[in-house]
Residue frames as a rotation matrix with the C-alpha (Angstrom) as fourth column:
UNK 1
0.677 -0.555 0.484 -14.89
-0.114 0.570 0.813 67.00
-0.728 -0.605 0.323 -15.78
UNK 2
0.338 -0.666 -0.665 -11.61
-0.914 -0.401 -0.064 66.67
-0.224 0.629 -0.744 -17.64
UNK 3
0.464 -0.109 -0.879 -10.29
-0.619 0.670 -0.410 63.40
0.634 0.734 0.243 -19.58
UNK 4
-0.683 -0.729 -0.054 -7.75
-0.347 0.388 -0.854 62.91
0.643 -0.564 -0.518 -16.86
UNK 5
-0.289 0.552 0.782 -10.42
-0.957 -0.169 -0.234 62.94
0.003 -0.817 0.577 -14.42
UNK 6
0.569 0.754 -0.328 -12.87
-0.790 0.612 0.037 60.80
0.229 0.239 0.944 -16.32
UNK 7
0.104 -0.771 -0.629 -9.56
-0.517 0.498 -0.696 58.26
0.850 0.397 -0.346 -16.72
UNK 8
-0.902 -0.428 -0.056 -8.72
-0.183 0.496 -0.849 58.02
0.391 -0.755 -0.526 -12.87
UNK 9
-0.221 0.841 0.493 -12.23
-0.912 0.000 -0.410 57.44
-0.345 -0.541 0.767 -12.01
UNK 10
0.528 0.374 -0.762 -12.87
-0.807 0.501 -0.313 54.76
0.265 0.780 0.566 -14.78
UNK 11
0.075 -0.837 -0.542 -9.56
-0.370 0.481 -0.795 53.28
0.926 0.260 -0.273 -13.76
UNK 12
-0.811 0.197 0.550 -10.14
-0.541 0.104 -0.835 53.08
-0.222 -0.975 0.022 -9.74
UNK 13
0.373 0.873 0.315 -13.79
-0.819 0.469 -0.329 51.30
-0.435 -0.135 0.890 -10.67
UNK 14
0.398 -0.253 -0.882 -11.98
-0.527 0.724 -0.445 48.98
0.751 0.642 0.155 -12.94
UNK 15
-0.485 -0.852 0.196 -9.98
-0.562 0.132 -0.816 48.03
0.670 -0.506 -0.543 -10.37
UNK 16
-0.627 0.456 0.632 -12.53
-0.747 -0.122 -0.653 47.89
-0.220 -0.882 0.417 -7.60
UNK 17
0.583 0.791 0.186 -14.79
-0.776 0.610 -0.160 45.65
-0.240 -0.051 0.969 -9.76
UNK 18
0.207 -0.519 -0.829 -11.43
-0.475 0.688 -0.549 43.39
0.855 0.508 -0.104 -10.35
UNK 19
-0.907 -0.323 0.269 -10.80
-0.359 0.263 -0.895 42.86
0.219 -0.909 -0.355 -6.59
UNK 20
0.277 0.931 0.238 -14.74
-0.818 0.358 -0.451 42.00
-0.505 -0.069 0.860 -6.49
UNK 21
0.558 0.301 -0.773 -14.75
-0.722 0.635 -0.274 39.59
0.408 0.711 0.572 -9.32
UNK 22
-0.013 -0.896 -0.444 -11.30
-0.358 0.418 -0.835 38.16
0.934 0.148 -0.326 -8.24
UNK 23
-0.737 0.017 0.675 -13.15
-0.644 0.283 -0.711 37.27
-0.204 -0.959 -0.198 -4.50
UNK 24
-0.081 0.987 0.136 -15.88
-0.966 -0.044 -0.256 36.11
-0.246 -0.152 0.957 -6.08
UNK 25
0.688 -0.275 -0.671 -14.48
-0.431 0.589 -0.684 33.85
0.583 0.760 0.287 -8.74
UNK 26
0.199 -0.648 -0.736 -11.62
0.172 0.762 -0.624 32.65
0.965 -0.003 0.263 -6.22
UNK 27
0.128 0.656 0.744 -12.56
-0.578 -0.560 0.593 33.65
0.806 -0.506 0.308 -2.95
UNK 28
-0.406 -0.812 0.419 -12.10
-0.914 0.362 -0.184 31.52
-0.003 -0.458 -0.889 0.26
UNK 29
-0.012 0.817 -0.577 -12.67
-0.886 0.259 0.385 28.43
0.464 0.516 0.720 -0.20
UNK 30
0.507 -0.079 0.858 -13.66
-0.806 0.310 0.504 25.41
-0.305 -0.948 0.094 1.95
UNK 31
-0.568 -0.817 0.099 -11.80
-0.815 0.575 0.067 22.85
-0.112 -0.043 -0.993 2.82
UNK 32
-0.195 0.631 -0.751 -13.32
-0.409 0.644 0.647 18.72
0.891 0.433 0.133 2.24
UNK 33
-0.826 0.160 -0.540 -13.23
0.563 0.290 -0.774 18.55
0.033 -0.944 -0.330 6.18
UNK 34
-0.663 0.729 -0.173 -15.57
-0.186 -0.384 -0.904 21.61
-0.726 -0.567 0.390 6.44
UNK 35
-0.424 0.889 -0.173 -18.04
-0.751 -0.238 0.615 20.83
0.506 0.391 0.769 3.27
UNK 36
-0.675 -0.003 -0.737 -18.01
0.170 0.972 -0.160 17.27
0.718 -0.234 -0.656 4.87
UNK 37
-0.623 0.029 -0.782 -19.48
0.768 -0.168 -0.618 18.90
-0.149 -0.985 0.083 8.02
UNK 38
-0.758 0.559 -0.336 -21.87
-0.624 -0.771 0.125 20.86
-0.189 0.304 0.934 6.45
UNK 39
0.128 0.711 -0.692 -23.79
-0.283 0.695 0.661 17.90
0.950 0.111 0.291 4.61
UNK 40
-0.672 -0.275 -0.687 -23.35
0.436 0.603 -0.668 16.37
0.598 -0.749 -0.285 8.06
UNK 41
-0.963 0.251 -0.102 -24.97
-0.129 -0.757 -0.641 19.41
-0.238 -0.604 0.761 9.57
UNK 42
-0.212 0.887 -0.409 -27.71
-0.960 -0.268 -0.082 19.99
-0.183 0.376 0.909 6.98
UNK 43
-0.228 0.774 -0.590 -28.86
-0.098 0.585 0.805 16.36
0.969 0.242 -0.057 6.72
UNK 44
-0.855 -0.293 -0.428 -28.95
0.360 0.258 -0.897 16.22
0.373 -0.921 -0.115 10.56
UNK 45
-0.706 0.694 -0.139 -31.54
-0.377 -0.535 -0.756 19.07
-0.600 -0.482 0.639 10.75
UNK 46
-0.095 0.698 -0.709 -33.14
-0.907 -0.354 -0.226 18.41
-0.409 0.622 0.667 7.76
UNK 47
-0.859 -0.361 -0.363 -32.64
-0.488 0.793 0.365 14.67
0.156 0.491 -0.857 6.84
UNK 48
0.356 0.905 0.233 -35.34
-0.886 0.247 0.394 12.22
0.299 -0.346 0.889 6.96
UNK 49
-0.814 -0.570 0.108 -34.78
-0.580 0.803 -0.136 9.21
-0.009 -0.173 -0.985 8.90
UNK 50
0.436 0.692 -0.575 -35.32
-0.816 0.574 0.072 6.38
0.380 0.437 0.815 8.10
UNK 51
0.719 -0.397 0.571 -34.06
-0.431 0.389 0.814 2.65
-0.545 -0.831 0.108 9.34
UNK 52
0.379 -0.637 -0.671 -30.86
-0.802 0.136 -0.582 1.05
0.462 0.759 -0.460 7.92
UNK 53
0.997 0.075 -0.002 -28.65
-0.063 0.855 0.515 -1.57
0.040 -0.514 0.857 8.94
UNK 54
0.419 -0.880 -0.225 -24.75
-0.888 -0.448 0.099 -1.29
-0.188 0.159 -0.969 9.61
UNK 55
0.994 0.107 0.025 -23.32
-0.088 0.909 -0.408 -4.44
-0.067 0.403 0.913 7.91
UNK 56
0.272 -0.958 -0.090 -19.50
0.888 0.286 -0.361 -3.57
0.371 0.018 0.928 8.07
UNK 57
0.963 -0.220 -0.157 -17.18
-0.004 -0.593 0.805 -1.99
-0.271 -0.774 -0.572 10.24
UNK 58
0.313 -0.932 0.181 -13.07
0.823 0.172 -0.541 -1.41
0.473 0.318 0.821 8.77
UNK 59
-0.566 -0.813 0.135 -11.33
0.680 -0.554 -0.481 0.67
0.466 -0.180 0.866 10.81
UNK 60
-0.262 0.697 -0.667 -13.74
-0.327 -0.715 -0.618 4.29
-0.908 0.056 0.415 10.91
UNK 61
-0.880 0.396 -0.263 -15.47
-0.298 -0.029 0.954 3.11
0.370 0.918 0.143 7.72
UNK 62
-0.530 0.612 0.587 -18.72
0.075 0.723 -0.686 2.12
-0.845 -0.320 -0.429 8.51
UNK 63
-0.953 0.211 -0.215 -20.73
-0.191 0.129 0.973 0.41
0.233 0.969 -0.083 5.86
UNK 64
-0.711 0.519 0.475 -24.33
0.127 0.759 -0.639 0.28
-0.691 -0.394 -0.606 5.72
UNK 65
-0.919 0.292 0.264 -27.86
0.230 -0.145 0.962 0.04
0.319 0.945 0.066 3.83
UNK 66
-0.501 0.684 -0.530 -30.98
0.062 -0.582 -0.811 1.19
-0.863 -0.439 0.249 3.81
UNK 67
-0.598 0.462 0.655 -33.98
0.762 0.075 0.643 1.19
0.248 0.884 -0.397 1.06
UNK 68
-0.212 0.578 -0.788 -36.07
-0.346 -0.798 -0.493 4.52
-0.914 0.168 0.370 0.08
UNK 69
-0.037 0.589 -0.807 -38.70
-0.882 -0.400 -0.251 4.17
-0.471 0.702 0.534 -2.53
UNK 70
0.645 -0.006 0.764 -37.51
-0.300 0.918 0.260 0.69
-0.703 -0.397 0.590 -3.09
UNK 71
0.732 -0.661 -0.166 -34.34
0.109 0.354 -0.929 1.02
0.672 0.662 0.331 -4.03
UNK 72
0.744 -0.351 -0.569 -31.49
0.668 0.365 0.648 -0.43
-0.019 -0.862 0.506 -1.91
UNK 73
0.737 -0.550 0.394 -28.54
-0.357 -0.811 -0.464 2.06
0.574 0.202 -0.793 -0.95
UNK 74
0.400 -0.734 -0.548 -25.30
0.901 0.425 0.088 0.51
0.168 -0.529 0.832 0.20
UNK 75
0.440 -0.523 0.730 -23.10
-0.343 -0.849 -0.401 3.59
0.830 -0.074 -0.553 1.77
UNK 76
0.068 -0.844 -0.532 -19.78
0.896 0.286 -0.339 4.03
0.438 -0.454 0.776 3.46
UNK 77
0.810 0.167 0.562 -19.34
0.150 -0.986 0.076 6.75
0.567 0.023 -0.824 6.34
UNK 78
-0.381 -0.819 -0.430 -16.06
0.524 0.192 -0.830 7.67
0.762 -0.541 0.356 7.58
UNK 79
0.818 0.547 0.177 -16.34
0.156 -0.508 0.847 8.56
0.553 -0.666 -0.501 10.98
UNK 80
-0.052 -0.988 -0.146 -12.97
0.788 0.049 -0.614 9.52
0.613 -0.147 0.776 12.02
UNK 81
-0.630 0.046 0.775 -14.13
-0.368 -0.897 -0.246 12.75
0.684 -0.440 0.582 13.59
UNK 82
0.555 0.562 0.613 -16.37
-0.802 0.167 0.573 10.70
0.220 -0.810 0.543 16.27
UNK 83
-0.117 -0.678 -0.726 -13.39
-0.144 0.735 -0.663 8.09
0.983 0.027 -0.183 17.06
UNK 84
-0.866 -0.292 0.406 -13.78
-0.361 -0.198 -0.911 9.32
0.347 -0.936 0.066 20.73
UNK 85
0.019 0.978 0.209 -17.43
-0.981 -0.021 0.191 8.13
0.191 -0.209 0.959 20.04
UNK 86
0.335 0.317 -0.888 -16.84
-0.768 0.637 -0.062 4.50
0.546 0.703 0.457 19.07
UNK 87
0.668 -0.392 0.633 -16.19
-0.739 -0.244 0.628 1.78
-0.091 -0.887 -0.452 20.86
UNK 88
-0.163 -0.921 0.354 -13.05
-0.670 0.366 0.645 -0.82
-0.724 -0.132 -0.677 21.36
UNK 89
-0.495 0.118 0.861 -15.04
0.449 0.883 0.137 -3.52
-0.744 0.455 -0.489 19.74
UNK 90
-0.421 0.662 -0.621 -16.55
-0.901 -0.383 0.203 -2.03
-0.104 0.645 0.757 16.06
UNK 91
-0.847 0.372 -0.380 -18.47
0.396 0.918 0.016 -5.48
0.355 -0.137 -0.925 16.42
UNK 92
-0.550 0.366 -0.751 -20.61
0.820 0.071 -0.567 -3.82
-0.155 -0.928 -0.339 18.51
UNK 93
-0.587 0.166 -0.792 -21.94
-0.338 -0.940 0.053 -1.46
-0.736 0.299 0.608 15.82
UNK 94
-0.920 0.347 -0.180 -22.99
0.024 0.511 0.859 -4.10
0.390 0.787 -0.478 13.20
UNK 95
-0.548 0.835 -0.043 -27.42
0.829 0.550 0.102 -4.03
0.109 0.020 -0.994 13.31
UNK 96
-0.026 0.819 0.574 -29.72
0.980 -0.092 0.176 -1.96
0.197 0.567 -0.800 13.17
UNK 97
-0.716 -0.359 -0.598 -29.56
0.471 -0.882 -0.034 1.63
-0.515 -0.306 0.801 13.15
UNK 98
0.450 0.645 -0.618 -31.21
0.408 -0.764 -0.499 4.82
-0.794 -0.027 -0.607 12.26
UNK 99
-0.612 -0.708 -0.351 -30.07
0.555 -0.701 0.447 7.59
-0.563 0.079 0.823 9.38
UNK 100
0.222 0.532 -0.817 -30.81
0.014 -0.840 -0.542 10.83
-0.975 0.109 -0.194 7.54
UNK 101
-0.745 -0.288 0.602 -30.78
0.644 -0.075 0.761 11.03
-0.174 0.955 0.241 4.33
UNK 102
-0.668 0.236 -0.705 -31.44
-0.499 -0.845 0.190 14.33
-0.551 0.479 0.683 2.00
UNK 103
0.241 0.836 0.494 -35.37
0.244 0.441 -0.864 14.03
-0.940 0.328 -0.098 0.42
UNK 104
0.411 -0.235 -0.881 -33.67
-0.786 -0.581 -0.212 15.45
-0.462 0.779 -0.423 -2.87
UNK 105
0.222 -0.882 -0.416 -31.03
-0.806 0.074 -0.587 12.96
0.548 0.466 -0.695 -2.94
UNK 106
0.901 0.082 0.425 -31.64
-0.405 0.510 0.759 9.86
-0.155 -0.856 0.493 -0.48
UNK 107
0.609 -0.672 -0.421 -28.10
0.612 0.736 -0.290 8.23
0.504 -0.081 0.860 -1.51
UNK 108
-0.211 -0.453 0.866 -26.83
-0.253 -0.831 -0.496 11.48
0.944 -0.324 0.061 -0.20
UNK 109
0.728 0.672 -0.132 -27.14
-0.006 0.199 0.980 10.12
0.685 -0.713 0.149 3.83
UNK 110
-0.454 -0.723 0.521 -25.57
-0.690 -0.084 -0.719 10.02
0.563 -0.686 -0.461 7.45
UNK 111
0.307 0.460 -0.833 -25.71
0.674 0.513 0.532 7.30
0.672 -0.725 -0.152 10.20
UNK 112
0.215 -0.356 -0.909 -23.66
0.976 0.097 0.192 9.93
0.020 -0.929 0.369 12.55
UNK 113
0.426 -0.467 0.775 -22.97
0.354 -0.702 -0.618 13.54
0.833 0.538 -0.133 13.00
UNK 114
-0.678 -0.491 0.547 -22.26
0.042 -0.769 -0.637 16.53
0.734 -0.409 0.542 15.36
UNK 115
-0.822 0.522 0.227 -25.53
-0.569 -0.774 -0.278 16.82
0.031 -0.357 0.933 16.24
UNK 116
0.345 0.914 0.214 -26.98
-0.903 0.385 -0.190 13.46
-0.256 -0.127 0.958 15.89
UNK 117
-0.621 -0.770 -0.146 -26.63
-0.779 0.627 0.012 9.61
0.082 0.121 -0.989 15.84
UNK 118
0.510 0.857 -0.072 -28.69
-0.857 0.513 0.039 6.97
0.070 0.042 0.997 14.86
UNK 119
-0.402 -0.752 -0.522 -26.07
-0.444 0.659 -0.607 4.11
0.801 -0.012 -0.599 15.86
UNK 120
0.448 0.122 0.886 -27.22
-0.846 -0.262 0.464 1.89
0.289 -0.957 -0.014 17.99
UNK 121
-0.106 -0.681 -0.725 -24.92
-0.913 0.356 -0.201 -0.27
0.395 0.640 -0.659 19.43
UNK 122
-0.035 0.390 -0.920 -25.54
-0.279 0.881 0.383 -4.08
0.960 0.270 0.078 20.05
UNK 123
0.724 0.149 0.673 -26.05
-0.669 0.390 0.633 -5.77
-0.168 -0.909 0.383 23.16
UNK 124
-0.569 -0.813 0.125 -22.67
-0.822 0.564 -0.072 -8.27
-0.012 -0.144 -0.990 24.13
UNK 125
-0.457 0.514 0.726 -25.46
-0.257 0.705 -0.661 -10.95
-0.852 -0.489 -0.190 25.14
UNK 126
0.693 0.716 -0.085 -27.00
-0.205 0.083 -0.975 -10.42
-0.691 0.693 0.204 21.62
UNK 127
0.563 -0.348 -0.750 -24.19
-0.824 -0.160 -0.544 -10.94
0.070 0.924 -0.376 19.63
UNK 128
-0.743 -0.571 0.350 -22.96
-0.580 0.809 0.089 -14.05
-0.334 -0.137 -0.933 21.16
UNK 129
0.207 0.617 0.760 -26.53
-0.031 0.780 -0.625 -15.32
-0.978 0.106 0.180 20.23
UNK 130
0.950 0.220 -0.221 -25.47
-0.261 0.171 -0.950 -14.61
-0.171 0.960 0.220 16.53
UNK 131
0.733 -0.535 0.420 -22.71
0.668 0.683 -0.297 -16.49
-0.128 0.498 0.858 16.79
UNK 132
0.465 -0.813 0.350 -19.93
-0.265 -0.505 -0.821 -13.59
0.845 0.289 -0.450 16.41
């Protein structure tokens, strides 16, 4: 094979492993809507659940807690992507509930996803007995 050869061959892999590297290294990346929706996904299937308690309601924030191993976890989940879920009164979310949380990583948790929803919401008749 001749120098030239060797050259454009050498020079066409160079290339080929720059257009690799350059997908690899900056490739497409997701957006914070879709990793959001992943963990959503993967604690759904895979989450353990456990019980919690939804203690505030601001808008789509919902705040609640929940103890693993006995330590308390306070967490905020926006739920803007289930707005169509929720209803008029966010009163009517505050008590006990359900969520998943990752056995790696329990502060890592959901009360709501795609594919699941441990919300349950209050009885009107019960919340007039507490006084709201």
């Amino acid at each position: 094979m001749s120098p030239a050869a060797a050259l454009i061959i050498l020079g066409v892999l160079g290339g080929v492993l720059l257009v690799v590297a350059g997908f690899l290294l900056f490739g497409r990346r997701r957006s914070p809507d879709e990793k959001e929706r992943a963990r959503r996904i993967f604690l759904s299937a895979r989450g353990r659940v456990s019980e919690a308690e939804i203690t505030d309601v601001q808008g789509e924030l919902v705040g609640y807690s929940y103890q693993v191993g006995g330590v308390t976890y306070h967490v905020v989940q926006d739920l803007a992507p289930f707005r169509h879920l929720m209803p008029r009164d966010p009163s009517l979310l505050l008590g006990p509930a359900l969520i998943r949380y990752s056995r790696a990583n329990p502060a890592n948790s959901i009360i709501l996803s795609e594919e699941w929803s441990g919300i349950r919401m209050a009885r009107p008749d019960a919340m007039k007995q507490k006084g709201a």
